[in-house]
N, C-alpha and C positions, 0 to 999 in steps of 0.2 A: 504494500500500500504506500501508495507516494503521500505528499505534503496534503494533497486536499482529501485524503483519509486518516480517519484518528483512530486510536482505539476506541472510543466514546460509540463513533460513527459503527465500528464495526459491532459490536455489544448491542446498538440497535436493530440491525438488520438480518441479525441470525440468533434465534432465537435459545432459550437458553435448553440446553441438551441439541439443538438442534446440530447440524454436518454440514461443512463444505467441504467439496468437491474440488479438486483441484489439478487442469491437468496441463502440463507448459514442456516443451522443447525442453530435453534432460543434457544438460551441458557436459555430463560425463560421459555423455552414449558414443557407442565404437563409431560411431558414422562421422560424426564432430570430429573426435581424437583421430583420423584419416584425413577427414579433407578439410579442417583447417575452418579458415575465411572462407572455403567453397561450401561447409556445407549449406542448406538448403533451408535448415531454419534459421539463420541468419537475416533475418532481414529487420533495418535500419527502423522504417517507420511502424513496423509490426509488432515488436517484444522490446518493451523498454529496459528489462530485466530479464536472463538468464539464472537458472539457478540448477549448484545441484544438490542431489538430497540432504545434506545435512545443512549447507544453507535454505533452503525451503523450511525446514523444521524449524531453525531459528528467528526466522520472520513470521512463522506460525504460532509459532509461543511465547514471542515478544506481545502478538496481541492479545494473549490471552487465550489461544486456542490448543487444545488437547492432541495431538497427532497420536491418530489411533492405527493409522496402514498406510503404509506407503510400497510403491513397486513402480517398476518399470514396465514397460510392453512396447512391442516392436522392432523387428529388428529386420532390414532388409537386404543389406549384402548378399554377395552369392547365394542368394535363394535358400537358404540357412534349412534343413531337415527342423524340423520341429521341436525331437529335443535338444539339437543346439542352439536353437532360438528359445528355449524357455530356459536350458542351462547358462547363455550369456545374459538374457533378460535378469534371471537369479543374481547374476554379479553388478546387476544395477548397469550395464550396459543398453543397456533399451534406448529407442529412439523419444518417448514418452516419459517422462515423468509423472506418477498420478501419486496425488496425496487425499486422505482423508483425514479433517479435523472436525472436533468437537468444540465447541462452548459448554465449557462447564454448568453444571448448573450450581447456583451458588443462592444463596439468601436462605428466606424461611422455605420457601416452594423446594429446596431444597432437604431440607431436616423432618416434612410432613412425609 
């Protein structure tokens, strides 16, 4: 969340227990670590921000949110067999990053 998101802002909009969803170009994926500047989610006016999982985590729980799962998926090189696409995806090599976080619940709504 850049400058014109607060945490405040976000505490409003997701509800308390509620889950975000979160899915962003994985700056550690094998395809990146290959072609550099060339790969393909690169792009200038599209993603202001890169991230990879354990920075994702940290901007997730600076604002207060719970990271309950994270993974990667996708993997396209040489037409990867399937279990070496789920065993490089495993290594957090995936062309995807996807995160799930929680908002805690917190007050009395929480202790009933």
């Amino acid at each position: 969340m850049g400058r014109c998101h607060s945490k405040e802002r976000n505490k409003l909009t997701l509800a308390p227990g509620g889950i975000l969803a979160v899915m962003t170009p994985n700056w550690d994926s094998f395809h990146r670590r290959v072609l550099g500047q060339r790969w393909d989610a690169i792009i200038p006016d599209g993603h202001l921000y890169y991230f990879r999982k354990v920075s994702l985590h940290r901007w997730l729980e600076r604002y207060g949110l719970q990271v309950v799962r994270s993974t990667t998926r996708g993997f396209r090189p040489f037409n990867a067999r399937p279990r070496t696409r789920r065993f490089l995806e495993g290594l957090g090599l995936g062309e995807a990053l996807w995160v799930f976080a929680r908002n805690p619940v917190t007050g009395k709504a929480a202790e009933s």
